[in-house]
C-alpha positions in Angstrom: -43.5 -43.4 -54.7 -46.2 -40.9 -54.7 -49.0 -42.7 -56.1 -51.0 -39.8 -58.1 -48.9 -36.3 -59.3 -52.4 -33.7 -59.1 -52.1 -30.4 -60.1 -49.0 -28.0 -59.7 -48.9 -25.3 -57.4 -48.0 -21.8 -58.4 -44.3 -21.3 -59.9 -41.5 -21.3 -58.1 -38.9 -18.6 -56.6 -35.2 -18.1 -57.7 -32.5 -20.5 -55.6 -30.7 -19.7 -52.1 -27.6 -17.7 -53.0 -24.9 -19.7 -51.9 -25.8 -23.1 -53.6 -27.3 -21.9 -57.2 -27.3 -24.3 -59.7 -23.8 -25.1 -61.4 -23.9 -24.4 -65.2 -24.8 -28.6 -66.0 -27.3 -28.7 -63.9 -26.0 -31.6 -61.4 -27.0 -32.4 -58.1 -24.3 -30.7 -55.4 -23.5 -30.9 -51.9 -22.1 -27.7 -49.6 -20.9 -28.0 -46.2 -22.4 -24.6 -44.5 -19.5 -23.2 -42.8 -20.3 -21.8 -39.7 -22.2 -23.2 -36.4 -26.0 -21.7 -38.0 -28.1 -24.8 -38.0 -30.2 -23.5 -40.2 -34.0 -23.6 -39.7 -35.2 -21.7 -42.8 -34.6 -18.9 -45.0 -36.3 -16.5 -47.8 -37.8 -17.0 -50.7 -35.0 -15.9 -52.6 -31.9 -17.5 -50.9 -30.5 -14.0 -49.6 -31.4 -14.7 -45.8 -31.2 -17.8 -43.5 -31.7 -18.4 -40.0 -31.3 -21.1 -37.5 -29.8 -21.6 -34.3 -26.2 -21.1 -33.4 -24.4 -23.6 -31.3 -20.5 -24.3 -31.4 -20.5 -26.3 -29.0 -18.7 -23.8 -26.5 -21.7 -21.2 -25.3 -25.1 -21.5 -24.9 -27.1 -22.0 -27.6 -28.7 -18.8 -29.5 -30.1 -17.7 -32.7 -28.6 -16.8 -36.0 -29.1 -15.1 -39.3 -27.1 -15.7 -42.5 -26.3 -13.0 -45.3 -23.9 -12.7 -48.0 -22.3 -9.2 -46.6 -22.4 -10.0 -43.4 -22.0 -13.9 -42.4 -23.4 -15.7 -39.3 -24.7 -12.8 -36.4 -26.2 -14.1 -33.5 -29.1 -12.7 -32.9 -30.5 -13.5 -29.1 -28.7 -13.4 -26.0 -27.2 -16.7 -25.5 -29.8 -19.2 -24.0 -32.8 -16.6 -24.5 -34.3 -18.9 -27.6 -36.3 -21.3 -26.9 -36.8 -24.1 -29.9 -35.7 -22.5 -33.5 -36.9 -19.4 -35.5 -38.6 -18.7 -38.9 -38.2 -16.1 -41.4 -40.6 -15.1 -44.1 -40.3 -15.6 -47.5 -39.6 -11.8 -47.7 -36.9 -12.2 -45.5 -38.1 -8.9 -43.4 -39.4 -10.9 -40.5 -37.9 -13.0 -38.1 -40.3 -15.2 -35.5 -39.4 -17.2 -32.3 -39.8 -17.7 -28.8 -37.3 -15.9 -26.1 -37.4 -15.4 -22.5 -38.5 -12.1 -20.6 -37.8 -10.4 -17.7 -39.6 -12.6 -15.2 -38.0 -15.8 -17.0 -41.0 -16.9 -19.5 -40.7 -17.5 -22.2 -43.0 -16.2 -25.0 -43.3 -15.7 -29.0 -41.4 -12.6 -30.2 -40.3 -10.8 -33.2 -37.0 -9.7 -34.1 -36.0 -6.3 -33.9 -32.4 -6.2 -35.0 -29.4 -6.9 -32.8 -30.5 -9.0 -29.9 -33.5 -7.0 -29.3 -36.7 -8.4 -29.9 -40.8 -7.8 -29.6 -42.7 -9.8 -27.5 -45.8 -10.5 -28.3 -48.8 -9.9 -26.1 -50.5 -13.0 -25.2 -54.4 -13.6 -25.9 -56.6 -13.0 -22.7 -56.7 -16.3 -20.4 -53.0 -17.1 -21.3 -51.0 -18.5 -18.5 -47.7 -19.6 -18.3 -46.8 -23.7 -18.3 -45.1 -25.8 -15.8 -41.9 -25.1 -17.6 -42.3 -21.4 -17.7 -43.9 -21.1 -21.2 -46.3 -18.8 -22.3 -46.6 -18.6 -26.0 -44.3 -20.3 -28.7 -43.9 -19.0 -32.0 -43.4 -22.0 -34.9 -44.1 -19.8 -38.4 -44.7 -16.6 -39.8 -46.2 -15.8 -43.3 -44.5 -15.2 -46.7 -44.6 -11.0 -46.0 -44.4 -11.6 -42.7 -47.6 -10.5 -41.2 -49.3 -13.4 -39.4 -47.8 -15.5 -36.8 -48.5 -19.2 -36.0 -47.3 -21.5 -32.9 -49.3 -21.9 -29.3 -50.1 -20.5 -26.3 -50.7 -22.1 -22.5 -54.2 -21.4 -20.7 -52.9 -23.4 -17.9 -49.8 -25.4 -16.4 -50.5 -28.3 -19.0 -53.2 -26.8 -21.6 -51.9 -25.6 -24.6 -54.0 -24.0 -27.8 -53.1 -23.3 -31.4 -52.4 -19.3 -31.8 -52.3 -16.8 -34.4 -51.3 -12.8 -34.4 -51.2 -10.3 -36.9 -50.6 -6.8 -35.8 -54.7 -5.8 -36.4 -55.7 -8.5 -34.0 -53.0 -9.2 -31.8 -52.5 -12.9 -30.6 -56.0 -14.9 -31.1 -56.8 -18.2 -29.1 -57.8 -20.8 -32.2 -59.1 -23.2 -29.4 -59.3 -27.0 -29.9 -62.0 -29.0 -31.1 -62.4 -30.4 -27.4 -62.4 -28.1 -25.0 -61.4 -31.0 -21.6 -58.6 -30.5 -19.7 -56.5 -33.2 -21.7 -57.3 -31.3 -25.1 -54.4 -29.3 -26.6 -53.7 -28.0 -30.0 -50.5 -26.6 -32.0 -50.1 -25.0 -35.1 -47.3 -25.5 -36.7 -47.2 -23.8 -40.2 -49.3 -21.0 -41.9 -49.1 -21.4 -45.7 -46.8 -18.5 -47.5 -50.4 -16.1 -48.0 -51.3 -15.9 -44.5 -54.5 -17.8 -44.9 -54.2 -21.9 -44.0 -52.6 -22.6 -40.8 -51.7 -26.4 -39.8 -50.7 -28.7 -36.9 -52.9 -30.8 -34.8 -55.9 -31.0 -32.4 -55.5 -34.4 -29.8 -58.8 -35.8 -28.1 -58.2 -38.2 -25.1 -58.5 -41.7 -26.0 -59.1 -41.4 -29.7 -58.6 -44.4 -31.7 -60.2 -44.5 -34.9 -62.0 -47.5 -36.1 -61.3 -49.3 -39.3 -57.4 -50.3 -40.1 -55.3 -46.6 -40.1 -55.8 -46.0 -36.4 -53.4 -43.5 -37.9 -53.1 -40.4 -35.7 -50.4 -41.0 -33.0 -51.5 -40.7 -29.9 -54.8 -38.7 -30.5 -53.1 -35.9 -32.3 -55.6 -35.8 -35.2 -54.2 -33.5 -38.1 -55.7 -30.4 -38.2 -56.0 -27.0 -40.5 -57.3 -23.4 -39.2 -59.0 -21.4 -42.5 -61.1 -18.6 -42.0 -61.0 -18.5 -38.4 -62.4 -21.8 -38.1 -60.7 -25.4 -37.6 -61.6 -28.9 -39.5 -59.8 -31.9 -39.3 -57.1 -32.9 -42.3 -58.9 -36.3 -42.8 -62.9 -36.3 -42.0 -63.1 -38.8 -39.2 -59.4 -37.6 -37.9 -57.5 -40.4 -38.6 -54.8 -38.3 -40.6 -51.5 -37.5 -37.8 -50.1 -34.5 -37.3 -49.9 -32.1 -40.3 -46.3 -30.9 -41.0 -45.8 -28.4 -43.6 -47.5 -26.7 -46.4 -46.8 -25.2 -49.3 -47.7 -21.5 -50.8 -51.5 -22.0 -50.8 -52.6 -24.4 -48.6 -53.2 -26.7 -51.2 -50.5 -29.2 -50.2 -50.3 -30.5 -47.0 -47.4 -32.9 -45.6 -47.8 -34.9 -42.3 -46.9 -38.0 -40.5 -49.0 -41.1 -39.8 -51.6 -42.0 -43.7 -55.1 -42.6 -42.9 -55.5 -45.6 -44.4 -52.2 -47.4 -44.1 -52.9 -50.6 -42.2 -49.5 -50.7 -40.3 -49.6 -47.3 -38.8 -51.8 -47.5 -35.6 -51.5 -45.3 -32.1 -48.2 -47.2 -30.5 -46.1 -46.7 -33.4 -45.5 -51.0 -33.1 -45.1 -51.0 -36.8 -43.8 -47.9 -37.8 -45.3 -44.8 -40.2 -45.2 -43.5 -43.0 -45.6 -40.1 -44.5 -48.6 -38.7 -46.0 -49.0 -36.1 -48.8 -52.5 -34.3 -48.9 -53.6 -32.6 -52.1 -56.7 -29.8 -51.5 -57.9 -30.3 -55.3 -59.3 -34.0 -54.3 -59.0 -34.2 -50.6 -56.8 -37.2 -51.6 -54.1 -38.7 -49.2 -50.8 -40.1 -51.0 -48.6 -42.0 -48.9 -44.9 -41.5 -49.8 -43.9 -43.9 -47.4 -40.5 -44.4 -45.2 -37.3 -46.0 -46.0 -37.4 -49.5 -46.6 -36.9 -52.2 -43.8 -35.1 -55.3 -45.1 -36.4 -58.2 -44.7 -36.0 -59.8 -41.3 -35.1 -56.0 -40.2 -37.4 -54.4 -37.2 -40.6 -53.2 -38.9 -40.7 -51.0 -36.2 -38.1 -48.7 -37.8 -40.4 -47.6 -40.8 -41.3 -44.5 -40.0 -40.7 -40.7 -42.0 -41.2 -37.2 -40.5 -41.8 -34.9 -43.0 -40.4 -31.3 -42.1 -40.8 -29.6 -45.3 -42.3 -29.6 -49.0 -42.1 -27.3 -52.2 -44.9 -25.5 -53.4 -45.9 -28.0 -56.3 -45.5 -31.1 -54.0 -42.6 -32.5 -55.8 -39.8 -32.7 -53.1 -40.2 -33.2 -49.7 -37.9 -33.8 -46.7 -37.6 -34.7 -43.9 -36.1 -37.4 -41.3 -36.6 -41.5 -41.6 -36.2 -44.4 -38.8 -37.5 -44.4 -35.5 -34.2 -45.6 -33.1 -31.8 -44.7 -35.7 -33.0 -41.3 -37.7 -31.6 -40.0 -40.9 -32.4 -37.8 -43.2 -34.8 -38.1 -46.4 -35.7 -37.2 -49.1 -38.8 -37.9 -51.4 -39.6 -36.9 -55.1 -41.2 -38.5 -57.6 -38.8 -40.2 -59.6 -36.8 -41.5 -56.2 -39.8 -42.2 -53.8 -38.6 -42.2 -49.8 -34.9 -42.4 -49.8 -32.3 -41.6 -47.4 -30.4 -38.4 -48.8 -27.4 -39.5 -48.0 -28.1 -42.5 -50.9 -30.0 -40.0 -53.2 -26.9 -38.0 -53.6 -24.5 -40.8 -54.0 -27.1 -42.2 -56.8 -26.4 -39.0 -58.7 -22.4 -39.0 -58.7 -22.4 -36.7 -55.4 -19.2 -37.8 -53.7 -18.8 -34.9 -50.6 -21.4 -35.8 -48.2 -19.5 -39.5 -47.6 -17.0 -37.7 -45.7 -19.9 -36.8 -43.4 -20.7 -39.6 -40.4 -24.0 -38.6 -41.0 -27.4 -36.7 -42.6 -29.4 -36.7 -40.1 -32.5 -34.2 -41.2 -33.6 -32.1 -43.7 -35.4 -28.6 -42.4 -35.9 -26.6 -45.4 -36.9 -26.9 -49.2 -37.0 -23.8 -51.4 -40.6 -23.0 -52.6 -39.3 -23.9 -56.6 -37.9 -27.4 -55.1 -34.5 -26.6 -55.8 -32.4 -26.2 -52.7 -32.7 -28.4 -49.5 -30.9 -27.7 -46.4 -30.4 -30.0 -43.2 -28.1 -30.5 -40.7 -25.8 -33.5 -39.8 -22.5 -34.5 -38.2 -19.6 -34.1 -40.6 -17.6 -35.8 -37.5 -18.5 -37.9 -34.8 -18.6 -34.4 -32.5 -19.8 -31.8 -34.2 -22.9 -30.5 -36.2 -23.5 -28.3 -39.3 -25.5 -27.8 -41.9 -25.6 -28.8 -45.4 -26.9 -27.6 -48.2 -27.9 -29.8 -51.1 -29.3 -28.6 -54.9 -31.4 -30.0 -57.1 -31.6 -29.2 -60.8 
C-alpha cells in the first residue's frame, strides 16, 4: 500500500455515461460492446476513443457517443499507436500517415479527415517512416504532447499549441544515443511528463532504478528537470489535473529494481507537495515463484492519487489496480473481493488505460474469449 496519503488534488468530475454508479453504490463490471479498445475519454463520460479492431480489417481509430455508437474515424491502417481526447471532449490527438507514407501527429477534423501538424525545424523522418507522434493533448485541448525524430534513430520530446506550432523540448544530453518522449501533459496544459535516457547511466547507491537510462523526466515552463534529483526515478507515466501527482515505473530507492529488470519493479507514485516518492508496488510473487515477475506499469491515475491502474507481471501481464485500502492487486481479484461475479467469464484482464479524473470509472481491455478483445468498463463507488 501507499505508504503516506498527502494532500488531495482538486475535486473530481461527474462519471462516464454508460457505467454511472448504480443506486447502492457497488462496485460493477460492463463488457463494452463493440471492437473500440478504448484509450481515453472526457471528463465527463459523454466521449471515448480508442482503436478499432475486429479482427477482420485493418486496424483504425474510433470514437464512442451515446447517439451515435462506435464511428471509425481514420482510414483503416492510417493510425499509428492509439489516440487521446481532452477532457472537453472537443479534441481528438494521434499520429496518421500522409501522402508520402510518414507518419506524423495530427488532429481530428471529423470524418476521417484529420490535421497534420507541422513539424518543428530540424525534424526528419525515422527508419520506420516516422516523423512526429502524438501521445496527449490537454484538458481544453490546446497543447499537444508526444515526439518528434531529428534523424533515422533520434527522437525528442515535442509540444504544439496553435501560437507556437510544434516546439523541440530537447533532451538533457544532446549525443547521438540521447532521446526523449513525452508522454502526458497534465489536464491545464502546463506539466508535461515522460523521460530523458543518457547512454550508460546507472545510478549509484541501491535503486539503480531507471531502466535502461530512461531517467523520468517533467517539462514546466519550457524547461526540463528530472522526476528524482540524481535521475534514478524510471519513466514517468501519467499525471493527474495539475501536475502535482506523478505515476511512473521503476521507485528510486527500491533495492530490487535495477537496469536489467532481474528482479522485477515496482510502481512509483510522486507527490509535488514533498517531492516524496511512494512505492505502490506490484502484485505479489509467492514464495518460491520467479521474483522476476514483480513488476507494475502504471498507465493511469485520478486526480487526488487515490486509484491508479495499470498492468502487472513481466512474462505473464494482467491488469491492476491500486488504491489505498487494496494496495497492488490484480483487477480481476479486486472485483471478485467485492461480490463482482461478470468479469470471471472473461479468460482475461489484461490492462487498465483509463481512470476518470474523480476515480470513479476505470476502463481496460481484455479477452472475454481465448480470440477476441474488448474493453471493459469497471466503477468504483
Amino acid at each position: 500500500m501507499r505508504k503516506e496519503l498527502g494532500l488531495l488534488a482538486r475535486a473530481a468530475v461527474p462519471l462516464f455515461a454508460m457505467a454511472c454508479l448504480p443506486a447502492m453504490a457497488q462496485v460493477t463490471f460492463k463488457e463494452f460492446v463493440d471492437y473500440c479498445i478504448i484509450s481515453g475519454m472526457s471528463a465527463d463520460g459523454s466521449v471515448a476513443v480508442g482503436t478499432y479492431d475486429n479482427g477482420v480489417a485493418k486496424a483504425s481509430a474510433c470514437r464512442w457517443t451515446p447517439s451515435r455508437g462506435v464511428e471509425v474515424i481514420a482510414d483503416p491502417g492510417s493510425i499509428f499507436t492509439g489516440v487521446s481526447i481532452s477532457r472537453d471532449g472537443n479534441t481528438i490527438v494521434g499520429t496518421v500517415s500522409d501522402s508520402r507514407g510518414n507518419y506524423n501527429a495530427a488532429i481530428w477534423q471529423g470524418g476521417t479527415k484529420w490535421m497534420i501538424l507541422n513539424p518543428f525545424p530540424g525534424a526528419a523522418p525515422s527508419e520506420n517512416n516516422y516523423v512526429s507522434v502524438a501521445l496527449d493533448v490537454s484538458g481544453d485541448g490546446s497543447v499537444v504532447v508526444g515526439y518528434a525524430y531529428v534523424s533515422a534513430t533520434k527522437a525528442v520530446a515535442m509540444r504544439w499549441d496553435s501560437m507556437n506550432g510544434m516546439v523541440n523540448l530537447g533532451t538533457f544530453d544532446e549525443g547521438v544515443n540521447s532521446d526523449s518522449q513525452a508522454y502526458r501533459v497534465s489536464a491545464d496544459g502546463k506539466n508535461i511528463i515522460g523521460w530523458d535516457y543518457k547512454e550508460g547511466f546507472n545510478p549509484a547507491g541501491p535503486g539503480g532504478a531507471s531502466q535502461n537510462g530512461r531517467r523520468g523526466a517533467i517539462w514546466w515552463d519550457g524547461k526540463e528537470r528530472l522526476l528524482h534529483p540524481f535521475g534514478w526515478a524510471g519513466e514517468a507515466w501519467a499525471t493527474n489535473n495539475n501536475g502535482s501527482i506523478i505515476v511512473g515505473q521503476f521507485h528510486p530507492l527500491d533495492a530490487n529494481n535495477n537496469p536489467l529488470i532481474q528482479h522485477g519493479a515496482s510502481t512509483y507514485e510522486w507527490t509535488a507537495w514533498d517531492g516524496h516518492f511512494a512505492d505502490l508496488g506490484a502484485v505479489p510473487i509467492p514464495i518460491g515463484g520467479d521474483q522476476s515477475n514483480y513488476l507494475s506499469q502504471p498507465y493511469a491515475v485520478s486526480d487526488d492519487g487515490s486509484v491508479v491502474g495499470g498492468e502487472t507481471g513481466r512474462y505473464d501481464k494482467f491488469a491492476m489496480i491500486w488504491t489505498y485500502q487494496s494496495g497492488t492487486v490484480y483487477l480481476s481479484d479486486y472485483l471478485t473481493q467485492h461480490g463482482v461475479s461478470g468479469h470471471q467469464k472473461w479468460v482475461a484482464l489484461l490492462r487498465v488505460n483509463y481512470i476518470s479524473p474523480d476515480g470513479h470509472t476505470v476502463v481496460g481491455y481484455g479477452k472475454p474469449t481465448a480470440t477476441t478483445i474488448k474493453s471493459f468498463i469497471v466503477t468504483i463507488p
